[in-house]
C-alpha positions as CSV (number, residue, x, y, z in Angstrom):
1,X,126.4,91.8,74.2
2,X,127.2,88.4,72.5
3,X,124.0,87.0,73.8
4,X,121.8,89.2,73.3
5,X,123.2,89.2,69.5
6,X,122.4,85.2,69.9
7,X,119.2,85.8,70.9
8,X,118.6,88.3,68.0
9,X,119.9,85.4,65.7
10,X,117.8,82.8,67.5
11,X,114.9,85.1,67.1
12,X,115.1,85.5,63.0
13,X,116.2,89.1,63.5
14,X,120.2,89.3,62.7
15,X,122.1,87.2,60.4
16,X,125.9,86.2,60.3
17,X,127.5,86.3,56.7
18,X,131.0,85.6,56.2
19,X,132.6,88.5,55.2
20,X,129.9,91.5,56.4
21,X,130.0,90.3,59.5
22,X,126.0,90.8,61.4
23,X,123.6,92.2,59.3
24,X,119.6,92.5,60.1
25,X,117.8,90.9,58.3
26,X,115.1,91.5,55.8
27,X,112.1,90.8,58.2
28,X,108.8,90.0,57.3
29,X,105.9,91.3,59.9
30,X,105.2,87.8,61.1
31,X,109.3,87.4,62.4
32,X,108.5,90.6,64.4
33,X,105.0,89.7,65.9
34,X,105.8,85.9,66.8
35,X,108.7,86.4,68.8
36,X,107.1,89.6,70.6
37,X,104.1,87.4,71.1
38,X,105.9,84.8,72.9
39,X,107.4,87.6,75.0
40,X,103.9,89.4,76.4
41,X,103.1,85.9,77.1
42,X,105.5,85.1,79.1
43,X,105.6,88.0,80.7
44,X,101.5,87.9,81.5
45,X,102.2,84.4,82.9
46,X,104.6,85.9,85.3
47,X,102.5,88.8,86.2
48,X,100.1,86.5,86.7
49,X,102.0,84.3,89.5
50,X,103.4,86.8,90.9
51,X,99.8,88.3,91.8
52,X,99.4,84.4,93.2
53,X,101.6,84.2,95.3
54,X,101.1,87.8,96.6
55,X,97.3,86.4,97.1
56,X,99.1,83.9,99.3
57,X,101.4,85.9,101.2
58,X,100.2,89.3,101.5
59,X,96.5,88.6,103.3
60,X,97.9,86.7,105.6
61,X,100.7,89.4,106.3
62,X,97.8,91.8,107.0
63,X,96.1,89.4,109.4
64,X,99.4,89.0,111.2
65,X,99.8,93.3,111.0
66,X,96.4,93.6,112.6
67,X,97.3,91.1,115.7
68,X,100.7,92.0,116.1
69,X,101.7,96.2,114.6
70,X,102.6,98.8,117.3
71,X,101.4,102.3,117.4
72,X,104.3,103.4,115.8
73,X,103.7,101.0,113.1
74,X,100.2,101.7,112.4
75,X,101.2,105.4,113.0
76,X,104.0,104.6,109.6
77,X,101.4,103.2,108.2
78,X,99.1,106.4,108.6
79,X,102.3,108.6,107.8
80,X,103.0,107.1,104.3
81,X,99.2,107.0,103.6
82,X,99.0,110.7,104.0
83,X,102.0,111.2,101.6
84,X,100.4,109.2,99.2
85,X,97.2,111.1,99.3
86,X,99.5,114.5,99.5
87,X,101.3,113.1,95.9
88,X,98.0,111.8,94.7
89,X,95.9,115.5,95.2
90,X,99.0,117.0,93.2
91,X,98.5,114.5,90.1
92,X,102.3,112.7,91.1
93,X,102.9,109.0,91.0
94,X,103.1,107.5,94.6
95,X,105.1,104.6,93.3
96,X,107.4,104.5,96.6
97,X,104.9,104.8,98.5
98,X,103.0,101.8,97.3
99,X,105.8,100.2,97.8
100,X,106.8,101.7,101.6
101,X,102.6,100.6,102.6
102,X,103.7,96.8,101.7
103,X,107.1,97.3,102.9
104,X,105.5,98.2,106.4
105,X,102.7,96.1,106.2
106,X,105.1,93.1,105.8
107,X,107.4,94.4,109.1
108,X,104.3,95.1,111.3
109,X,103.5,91.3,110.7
110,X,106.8,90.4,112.7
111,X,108.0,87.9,111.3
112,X,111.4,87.8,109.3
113,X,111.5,85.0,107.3
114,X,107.9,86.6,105.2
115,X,109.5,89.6,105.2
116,X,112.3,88.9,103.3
117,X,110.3,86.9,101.0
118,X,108.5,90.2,100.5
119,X,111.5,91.9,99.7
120,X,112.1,89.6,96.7
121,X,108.6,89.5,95.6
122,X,108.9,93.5,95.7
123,X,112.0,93.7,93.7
124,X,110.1,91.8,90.6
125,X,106.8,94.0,91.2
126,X,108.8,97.0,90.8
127,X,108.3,97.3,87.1
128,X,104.4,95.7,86.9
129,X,103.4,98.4,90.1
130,X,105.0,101.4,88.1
131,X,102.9,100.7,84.9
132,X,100.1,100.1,86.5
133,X,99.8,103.1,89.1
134,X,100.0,105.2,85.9
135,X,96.9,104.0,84.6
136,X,94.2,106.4,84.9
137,X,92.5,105.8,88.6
138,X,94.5,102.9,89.2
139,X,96.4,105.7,92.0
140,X,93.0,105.9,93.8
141,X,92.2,102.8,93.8
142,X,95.4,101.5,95.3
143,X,95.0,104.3,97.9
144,X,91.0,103.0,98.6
145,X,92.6,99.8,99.0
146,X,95.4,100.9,101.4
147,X,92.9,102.9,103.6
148,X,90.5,99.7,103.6
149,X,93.6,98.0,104.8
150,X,94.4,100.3,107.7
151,X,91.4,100.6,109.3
152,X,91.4,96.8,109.6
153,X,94.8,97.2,111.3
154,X,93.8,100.3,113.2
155,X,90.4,97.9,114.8
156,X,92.8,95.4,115.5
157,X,90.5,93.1,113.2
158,X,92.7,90.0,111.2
159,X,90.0,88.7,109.4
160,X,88.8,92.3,108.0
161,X,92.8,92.6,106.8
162,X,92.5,89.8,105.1
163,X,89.6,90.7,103.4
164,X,91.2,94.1,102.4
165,X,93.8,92.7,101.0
166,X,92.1,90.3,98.9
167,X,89.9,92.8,97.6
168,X,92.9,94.8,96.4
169,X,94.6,92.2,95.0
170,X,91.8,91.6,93.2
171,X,91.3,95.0,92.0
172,X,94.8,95.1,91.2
173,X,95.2,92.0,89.0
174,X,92.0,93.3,87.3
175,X,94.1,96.4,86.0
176,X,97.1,94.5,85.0
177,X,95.7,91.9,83.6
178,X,93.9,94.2,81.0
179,X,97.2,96.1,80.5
180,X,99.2,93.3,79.2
């Protein structure tokens, strides 16, 4: 509590007197605007390397998928694509199961160490993939992209992954991008 009162301070927003204690103060429109400026900033530049390094990663991850996924993987893979379709015919966010597709992707890749670099890189996507799956066909799209991405896998085709992936990433960032 004490530092976010700091920060509010910091920020031009609260005041300490002697004797009232913290008070807010009287705030012009410009102490509101720059210091909510900064923040979409900051948080587009993160958006923005988190898609980089998910440009890095996840292509490659699909690659791997394609060469290395058993049946029962690309058959997980099929599963949580059908319940995405399911939630995406009855108008319901498929958040979790954005999530699960990458989550499996990165574990039919085989390899641990990119996997639980994945798991980081999900955690901080968590709030960036909610917002953006609720913009209007931004659920299809991620499903389009998912499919594309299977298929690869399913043909046992690396390079065509990697392609997928790229494409959605692309699509993806394209969305956010114009969001924040």
């Amino acid at each position: 509590m004490r530092d976010a009162v700091r920060t509010l301070e910091v920020m031009g927003i609260l005041e300490p007197r002697q004797g009232h204690g913290t008070v807010v103060r009287d705030l012009s429109t410009d102490s509101l605007v720059v210091p909510l400026a900064s923040v979409l900033t900051r948080k587009r530049e993160m958006v923005a390397e988190l898609l980089d390094v998910r440009r890095i990663i996840e292509p490659a991850l699909a690659a791997r998928a394609a060469r290395n996924a058993s049946e029962d993987e690309v058959a997980e893979l099929a599963e949580i694509l059908r319940r995405q379709e399911e939630k995406m015919r009855r108008g319901e966010p498929a958040i979790e199961e954005d999530s699960q597709f990458h989550y499996a992707l990165a574990l039919a890749a085989r390899n641990s160490v990119l996997h639980r670099v994945l798991d980081v890189l999900m955690d901080l996507l968590r709030e960036s993939r909610a917002r953006s799956l609720q913009v209007p066909g931004r659920l299809e799209r991620s499903y389009a992209g998912h499919r594309r991405i299977l298929r690869a896998i399913k043909r046992r085709d690396p390079t065509a992954a990697e392609k997928a992936v790229k494409q959605h990433l692309s699509e993806i960032e394209a969305i956010l991008m114009r969001q924040i």
